[in-house]
N, C-alpha and C positions, 0 to 999 in steps of 0.2 A: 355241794358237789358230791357225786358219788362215785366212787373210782372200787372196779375191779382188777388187783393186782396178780396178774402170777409170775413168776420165777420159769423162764423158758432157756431151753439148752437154743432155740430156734425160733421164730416165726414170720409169719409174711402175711402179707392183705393185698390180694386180686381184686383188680376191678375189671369186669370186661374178660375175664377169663387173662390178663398179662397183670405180673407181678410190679406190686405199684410200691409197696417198702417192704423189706428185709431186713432182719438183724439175728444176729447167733446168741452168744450168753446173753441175758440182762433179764430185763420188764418188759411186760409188756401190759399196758396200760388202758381197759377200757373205760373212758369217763363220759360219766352222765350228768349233767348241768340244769337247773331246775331255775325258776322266774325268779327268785330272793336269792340265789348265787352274785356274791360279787368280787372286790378285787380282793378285799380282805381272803376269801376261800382261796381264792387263787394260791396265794401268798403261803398261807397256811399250809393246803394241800401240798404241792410243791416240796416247800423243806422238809414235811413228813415222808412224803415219798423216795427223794434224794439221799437221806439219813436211817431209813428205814432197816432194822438188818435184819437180813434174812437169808441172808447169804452164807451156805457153810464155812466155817474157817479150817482150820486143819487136823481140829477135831470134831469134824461133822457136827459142830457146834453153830448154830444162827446168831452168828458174832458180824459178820461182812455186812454193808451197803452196797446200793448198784456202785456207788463214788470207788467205795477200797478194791472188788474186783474189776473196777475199769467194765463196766457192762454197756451193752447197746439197749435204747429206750426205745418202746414204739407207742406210740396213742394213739385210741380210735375211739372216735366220738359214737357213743350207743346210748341214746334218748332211751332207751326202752329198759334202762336201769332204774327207771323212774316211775314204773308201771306199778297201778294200783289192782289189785286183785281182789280186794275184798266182796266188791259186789259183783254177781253175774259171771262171765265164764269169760267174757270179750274186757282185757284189759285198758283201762283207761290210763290217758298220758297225761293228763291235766297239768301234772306237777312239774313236766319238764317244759325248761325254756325252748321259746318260739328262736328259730334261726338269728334273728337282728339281735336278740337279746345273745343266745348262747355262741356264735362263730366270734363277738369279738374276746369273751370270756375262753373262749377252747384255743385262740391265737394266743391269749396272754399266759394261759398255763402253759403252752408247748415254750413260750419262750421263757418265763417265768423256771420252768423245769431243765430247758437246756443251760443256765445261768447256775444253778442250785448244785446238780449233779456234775458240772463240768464235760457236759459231753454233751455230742448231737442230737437232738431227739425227733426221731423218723415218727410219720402220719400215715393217718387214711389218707382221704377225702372225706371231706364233711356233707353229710348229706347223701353220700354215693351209696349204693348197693354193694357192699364186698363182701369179699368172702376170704374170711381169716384161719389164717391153718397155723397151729403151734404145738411144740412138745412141751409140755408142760414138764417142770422138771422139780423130782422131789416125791411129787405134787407138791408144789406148794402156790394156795390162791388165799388172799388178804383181802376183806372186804372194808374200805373207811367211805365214811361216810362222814363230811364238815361240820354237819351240823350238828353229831355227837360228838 
């Protein structure tokens, strides 16, 4: 599993042009899930993410988790974190898991992570066409990837 993290004061995911999740402080979560992903990633992922700090403390110090500020989580599922570049200009997805494989793996991390972090964790849709709007805040963006 690959997971792009950022720290957002805000964000939301349109589907259809209407706002389908919203949340203010927290993560925001895009994961991408590949054919050899399993529950063990899940697991893994997860607790890393929950405990992760990155969060200012009260001396602009990255001491906080999403858990100690109480933040709101969102995840969206993006196949295309999986893209191979190396050959040609048209990326290839080869590496990322087909639907039947990755929707019951992206249900177990959303709940896997609502258990971890102690809080709700708000979605896309899987598979949908959105369009994700966020403040990034800090900047700050974390890349993990399971398998390192």
């Amino acid at each position: 599993m690959r997971v792009v993290i950022q720290v957002v004061s805000e964000a939301s995911v349109s589907i259809d042009g209407q706002i389908y999740s919203q949340i203010q402080q927290g993560l925001i979560i895009l994961l991408g899930i590949e054919h050899s992903d399993t529950e063990q990633d899940v697991e893994w992922l997860s607790k890393k993410i929950a405990n992760l700090r990155i969060f200012a403390d009260e001396n602009n110090q990255m001491n906080k988790s999403v858990i100690d500020v109480k933040g709101q989580l969102l995840v969206v599922s993006q196949f295309t974190l999986h893209a191979k570049t190396k050959k040609g200009n048209r990326p290839s997805f080869i590496e990322a898991a087909r639907p039947e494989v990755a929707i019951p793996l992206y249900e177990a991390f959303v709940k896997r992570l609502s258990e971890d972090s102690q809080s709700q964790v708000l979605t896309g849709q899987f598979g949908a066409n959105m369009q994700v709007n966020l403040c990034n805040d800090g900047p700050v963006t974390i890349l993990i990837d399971s398998k390192n």
